[in-house]
N, C-alpha and C positions, 0 to 999 in steps of 0.2 A: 836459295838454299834453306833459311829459315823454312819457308812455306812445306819444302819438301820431308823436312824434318820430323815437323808437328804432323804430316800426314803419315810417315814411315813409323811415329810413336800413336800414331790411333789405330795404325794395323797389327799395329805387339799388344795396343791396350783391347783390343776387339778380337784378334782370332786365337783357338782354341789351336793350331799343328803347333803354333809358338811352342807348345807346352811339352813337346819330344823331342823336337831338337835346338841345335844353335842353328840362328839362319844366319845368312851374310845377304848384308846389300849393299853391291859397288855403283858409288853415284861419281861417274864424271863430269869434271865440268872444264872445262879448257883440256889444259894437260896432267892436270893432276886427278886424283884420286881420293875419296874417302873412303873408309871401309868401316860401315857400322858394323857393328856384332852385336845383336841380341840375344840371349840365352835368358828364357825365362823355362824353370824347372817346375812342375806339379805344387812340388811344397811353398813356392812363391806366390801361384796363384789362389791356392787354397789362401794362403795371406792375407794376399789382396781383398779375397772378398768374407775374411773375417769379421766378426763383431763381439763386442763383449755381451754376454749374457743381458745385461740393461738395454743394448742398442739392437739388440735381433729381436726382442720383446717389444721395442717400441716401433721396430717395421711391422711387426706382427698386428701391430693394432691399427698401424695406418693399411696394412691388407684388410683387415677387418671393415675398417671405418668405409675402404671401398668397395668392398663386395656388396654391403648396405643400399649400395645406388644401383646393386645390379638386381637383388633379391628382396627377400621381406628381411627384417629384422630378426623376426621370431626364428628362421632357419640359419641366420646368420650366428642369434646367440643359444641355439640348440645342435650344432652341426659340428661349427670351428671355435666359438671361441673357450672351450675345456679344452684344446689344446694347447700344446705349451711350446715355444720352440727354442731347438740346444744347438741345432749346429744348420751353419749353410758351406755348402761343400760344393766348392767349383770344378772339382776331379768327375762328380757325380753328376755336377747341375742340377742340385735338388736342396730341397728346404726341408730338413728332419724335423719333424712336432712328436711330442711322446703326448701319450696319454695313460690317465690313471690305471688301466685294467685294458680288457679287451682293444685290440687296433680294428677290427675288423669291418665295425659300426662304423666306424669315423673312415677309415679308406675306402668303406663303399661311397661316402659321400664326397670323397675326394675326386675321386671317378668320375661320379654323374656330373660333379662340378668343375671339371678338368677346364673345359674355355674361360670361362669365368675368370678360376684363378690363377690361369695363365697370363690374363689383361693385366690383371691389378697386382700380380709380381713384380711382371715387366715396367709396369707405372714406379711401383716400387723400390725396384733394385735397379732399374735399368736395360735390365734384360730379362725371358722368362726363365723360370725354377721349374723343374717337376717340384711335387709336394708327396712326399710318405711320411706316414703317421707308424709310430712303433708304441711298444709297450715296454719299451725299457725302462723306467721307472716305477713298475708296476710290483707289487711284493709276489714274492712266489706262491703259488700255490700248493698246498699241502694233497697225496691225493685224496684222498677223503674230503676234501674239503667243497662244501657245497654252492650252486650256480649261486643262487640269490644273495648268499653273503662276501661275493665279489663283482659282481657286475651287476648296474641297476641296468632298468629301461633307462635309454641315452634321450629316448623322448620324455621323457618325465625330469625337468629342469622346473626352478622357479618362474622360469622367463615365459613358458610353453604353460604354466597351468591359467587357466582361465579365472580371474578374481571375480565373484558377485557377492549381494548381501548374502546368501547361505554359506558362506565360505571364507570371508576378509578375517574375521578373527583366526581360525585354522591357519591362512599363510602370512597373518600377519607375526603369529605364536613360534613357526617355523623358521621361521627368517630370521627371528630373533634368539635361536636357539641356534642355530647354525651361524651365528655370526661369534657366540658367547655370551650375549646379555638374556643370560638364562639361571642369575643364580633362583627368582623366585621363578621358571618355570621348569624347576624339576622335581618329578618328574614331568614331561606332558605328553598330554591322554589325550588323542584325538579319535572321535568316536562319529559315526555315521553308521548308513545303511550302504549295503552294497553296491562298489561301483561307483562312488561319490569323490572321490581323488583321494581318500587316506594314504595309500601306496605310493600315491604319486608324490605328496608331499614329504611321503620316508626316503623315496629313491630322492628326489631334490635337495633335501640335505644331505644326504651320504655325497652327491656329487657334488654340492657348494662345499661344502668341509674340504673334501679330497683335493679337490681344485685350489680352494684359497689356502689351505693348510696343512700343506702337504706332511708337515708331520706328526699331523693328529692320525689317530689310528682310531679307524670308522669300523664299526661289524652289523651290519644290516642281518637280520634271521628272522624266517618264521616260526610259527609256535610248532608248526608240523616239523621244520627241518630241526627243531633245538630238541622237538622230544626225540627223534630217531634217533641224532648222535647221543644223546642220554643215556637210550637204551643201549650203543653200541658201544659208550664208556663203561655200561655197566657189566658187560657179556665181558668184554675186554679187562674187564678190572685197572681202565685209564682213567677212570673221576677226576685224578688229579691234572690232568692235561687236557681235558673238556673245562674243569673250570678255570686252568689259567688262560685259556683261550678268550674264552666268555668275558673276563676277567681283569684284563691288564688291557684294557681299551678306554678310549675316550670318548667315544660318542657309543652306546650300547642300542639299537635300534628295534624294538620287537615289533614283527606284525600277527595281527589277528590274534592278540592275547584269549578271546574270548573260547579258543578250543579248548585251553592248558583245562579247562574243569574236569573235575573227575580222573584227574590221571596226578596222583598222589606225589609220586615221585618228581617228575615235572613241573608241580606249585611248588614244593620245599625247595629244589634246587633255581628257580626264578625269584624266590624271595631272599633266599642267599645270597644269590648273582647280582640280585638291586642293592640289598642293603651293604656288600662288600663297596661294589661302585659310586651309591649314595655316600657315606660315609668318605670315600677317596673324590668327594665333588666331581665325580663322572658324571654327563649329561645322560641320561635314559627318553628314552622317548617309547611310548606304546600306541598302538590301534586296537580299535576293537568296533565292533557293532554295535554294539551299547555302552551307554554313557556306566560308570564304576558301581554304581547303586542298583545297576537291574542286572548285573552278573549273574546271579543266582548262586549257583552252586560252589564259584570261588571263593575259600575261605576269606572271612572277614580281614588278619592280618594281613593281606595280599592289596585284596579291596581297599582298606585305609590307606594302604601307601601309596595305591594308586593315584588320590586325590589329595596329597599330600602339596602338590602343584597346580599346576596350571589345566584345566580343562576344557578343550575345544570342540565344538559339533560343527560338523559340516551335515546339512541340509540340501533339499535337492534342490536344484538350479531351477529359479526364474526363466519364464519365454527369451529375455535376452541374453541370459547367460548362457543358454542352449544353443542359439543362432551361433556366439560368441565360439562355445566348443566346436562347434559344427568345422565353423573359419580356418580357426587355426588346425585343425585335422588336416582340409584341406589345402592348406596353404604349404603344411610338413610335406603332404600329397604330392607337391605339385599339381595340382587344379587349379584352373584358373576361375578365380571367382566371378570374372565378370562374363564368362561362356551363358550365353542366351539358356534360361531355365535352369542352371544351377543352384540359383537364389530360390527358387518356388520349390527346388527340392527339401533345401535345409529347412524354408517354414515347414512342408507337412511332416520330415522326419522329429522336428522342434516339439511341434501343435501333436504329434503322438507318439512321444516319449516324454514324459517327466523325470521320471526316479532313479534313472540306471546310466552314466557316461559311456561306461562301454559300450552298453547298447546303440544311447546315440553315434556311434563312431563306427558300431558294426554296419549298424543300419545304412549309413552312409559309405562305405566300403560296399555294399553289395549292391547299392544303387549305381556306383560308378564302374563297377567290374561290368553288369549288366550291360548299361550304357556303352562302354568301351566293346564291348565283346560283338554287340547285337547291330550295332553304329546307330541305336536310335538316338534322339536330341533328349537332353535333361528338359521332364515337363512334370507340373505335379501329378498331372494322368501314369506316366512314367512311376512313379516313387511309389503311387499306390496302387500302382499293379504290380510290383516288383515285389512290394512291403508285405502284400495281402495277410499271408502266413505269418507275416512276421511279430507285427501287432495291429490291433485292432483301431482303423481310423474312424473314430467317429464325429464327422464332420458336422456341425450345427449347421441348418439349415437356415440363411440369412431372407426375413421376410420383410413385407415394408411394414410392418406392422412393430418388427424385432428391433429394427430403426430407429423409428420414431421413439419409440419407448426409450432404445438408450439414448441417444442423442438428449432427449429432455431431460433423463436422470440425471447426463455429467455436465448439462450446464444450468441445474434445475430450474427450469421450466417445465410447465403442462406441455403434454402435448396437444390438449386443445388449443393452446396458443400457437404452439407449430401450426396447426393448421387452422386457425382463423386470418382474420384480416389485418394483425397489427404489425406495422412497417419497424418499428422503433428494432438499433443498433443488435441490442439483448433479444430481439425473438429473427429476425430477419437472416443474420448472422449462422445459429442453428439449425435453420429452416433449411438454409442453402448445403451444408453439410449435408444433411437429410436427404435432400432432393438429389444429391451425386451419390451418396451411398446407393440411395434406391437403384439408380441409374446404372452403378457399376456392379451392382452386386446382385440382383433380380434382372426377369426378363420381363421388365413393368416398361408400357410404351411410352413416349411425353406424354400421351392425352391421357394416359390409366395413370401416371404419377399427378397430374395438374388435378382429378380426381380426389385424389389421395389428400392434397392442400388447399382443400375449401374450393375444387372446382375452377384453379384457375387455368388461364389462357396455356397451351400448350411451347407458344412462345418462349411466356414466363417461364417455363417451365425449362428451356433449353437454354433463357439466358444465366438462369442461377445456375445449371451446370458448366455450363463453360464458364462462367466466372470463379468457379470453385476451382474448376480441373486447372487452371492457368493463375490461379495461388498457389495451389498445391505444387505445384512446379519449380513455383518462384520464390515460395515464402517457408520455411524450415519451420517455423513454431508451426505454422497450421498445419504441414504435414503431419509433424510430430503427436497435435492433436488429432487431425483424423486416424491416425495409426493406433492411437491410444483408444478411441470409440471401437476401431473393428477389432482390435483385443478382446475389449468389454463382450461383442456380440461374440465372439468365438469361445468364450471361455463360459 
């Protein structure tokens, strides 16, 4: 009887008809009878699988902590974790998450990831949940009220920008402005050339703020969207409702400060706007394309304030920090990085773009449409035939002669000693380097490379490649230094 019990109470704790009616189960055993009655009602189940706002938050993150083992990190903390979750509901079988503004970003991503997060529910709860994402927490929208000072790019987080030396102060200034250790960085001015992440780093705070502090009140606006509503307070005779707008926020975010010139109206009510907010220790943050001193036409009082604080340049990305964007694009992609020729596409889109993100990122999007559409394989032949128009690749032509030269510069030696007779650790070492670049990178035979080092044996010549090509394999610094030489000859 026991046994039968515990099995009669896992089929009330396990099915779902339970939840419409009372059932009856007559269990005989001799002559007598028992007669269980179960009645479990909708609002008991929703019970059962209650949790306090603390304890659905901390399933939330152990679903997080597992999806990590299914995907990259970067889509794990770009996708789910700015949602938030309020309710699990056993009537519906689904796990409600709100999010700050728009659901539509985040439920597309719930979709593509439906398997996924059906595993790691089930690991979870016990069983699987659908997941929908709403926006019930979201402030309303006025209608006038415009795209960019409610919804960032969902791709543009902290976690998703790529950090290099042109850039660590810009997100290190960000982060610390959005967390509040900002009384010395107000205002801050981050300033670049187009295409360098400014925007990215506006939208990342707007979204760390919103996320962590929900009841700080964020207003992201461009210079273009702030003069329009200007002029349409000023047709309107609303001034006073554009500037409490403006106005009674805590984080005030401008981008592209550098249009306001020349438009009169537009500087006196931004210099207003700042010094109302300044004054109430509201965080202000600006962009611009230039750093406050080469504005030109914006009045001086404006200019002063602007450097009043903290001031940041992002610079254009390093060959690593370019492969780095490339990654994470295609990783948001879904690409798989390690697909045969994907890697030779990102160096030649890397090696001919310097200055513009977007670009790298376009450039990389029409390579993989191509690819996809056409069914050819990812090859650097590939990238720059697809690129031609795009921008101009001009590849350095690697001689043995371009070789020699660097190789002797970065580990300074002559090259006449590369190519004489002396065996010692410091030229031998170099020499072998030498001898596999030439090898992998010109169409020089063993006998025209042994040539090239004082005429030696062609042997020689094949055993210091293959002793190189089989470090290089095995040994991470010497890779790292030959990758460092074909830099040098490419650049």
């Amino acid at each position: 009887m026991p046994l039968l019990k515990s099995k009669i109470y896992k089929f009330f704790q396990n099915t779902n008809y339970c939840a419409r009616a009372a059932l009856f189960f007559i269990i005989s055993e001799g002559t007598s009878f028992v007669i269980i009655i179960g009645i479990f009602t909708r609002r008991i189940l929703d019970q059962m699988a209650s949790f306090t706002k603390k304890e659905l938050r901390e399933k939330w993150e152990d679903i997080l902590t597992l999806l990590t083992d299914k995907m990259e990190k970067l889509k794990v903390d770009t996708f789910f974790r700015p949602l938030e979750p309020y309710k699990l509901s056993e009537k519906d079988q689904t796990l409600y998450l709100s999010c700050i503004s728009d659901d539509s970003f985040f439920n597309s991503r719930i979709s593509k990831y439906e398997n996924e997060l059906n595993e790691v529910t089930e690991k979870v709860f016990g069983r699987p949940y659908k997941i929908a994402v709403t926006d019930k927490e979201a402030p309303a929208a006025s209608p006038e009220q415009e795209a960019d000072e409610r919804y960032p790019n969902y791709n543009y987080t902290f976690e998703s920008f790529v950090a290099g030396p042109n850039n660590r102060l810009a997100l290190a200034a960000c982060q610390a402005v959005a967390d509040g250790y900002s009384r010395n960085y107000n205002p801050l001015f981050l300033y670049g050339g187009s295409g360098l992440g400014k925007t990215h780093l506006m939208h990342a705070i707007w979204q760390y703020v919103r996320n962590k502090y929900p009841k700080k009140k964020v207003l992201y606006v461009s210079s273009e969207t702030f003069t329009n509503e200007l002029i349409i307070a000023i047709q309107n005779n609303t001034q006073q409702s554009f500037r409490d707008k403006y106005r009674k926020v805590d984080y005030f975010l401008f981008d592209d400060v550098q249009f306001i010139k020349n438009r009169e109206s537009t500087e006196a009510e931004l210099f207003n706007t700042f010094d109302a907010l300044y004054q109430e220790g509201k965080q202000v943050i600006f962009s611009s394309d230039k750093a406050p001193k080469d504005l030109g036409d914006i009045p001086e009082r404006l200019v002063s304030r602007f450097s009043w604080g903290m001031i940041a340049d992002i610079q254009p990305p390093d060959y690593e920090t370019r492969v780095a964007i490339l990654k994470n694009k295609a990783i948001l992609s879904d690409i798989d990085l390690s697909e045969p020729g994907f890697m030779d596409v990102v160096d030649v889109i890397a090696q001919g773009i310097h200055t513009n993100i977007r670009e790298l990122e376009s450039a990389l999007t029409r390579v993989v449409a191509y690819a996809s559409l056409t069914g050819e394989n990812y090859s650097k032949a590939l990238a720059k035939n697809v690129l031609s128009d795009f921008f101009d690749i001009q590849e350095k032509v690697i001689t043995p002669s371009l070789v020699k030269k660097t190789v002797a510069n970065y580990f300074n030696v002559k090259v006449s000693e590369l190519e004489g007779p002396k065996r010692s650790r410091n030229i031998a070492y170099p020499r072998q380097i030498a001898i596999y670049l030439i090898r992998e990178n010109t169409d020089c035979s063993l006998p025209k490379i042994g040539e090239l080092f004082g005429k030696r044996d062609h042997s020689t010549i094949l055993h210091s490649y293959e002793k190189m090509k089989a470090e290089i394999s095995s040994n991470q610094d010497i890779k790292t230094t030959v990758d460092a030489i074909i830099k040098m000859m490419k650049s």
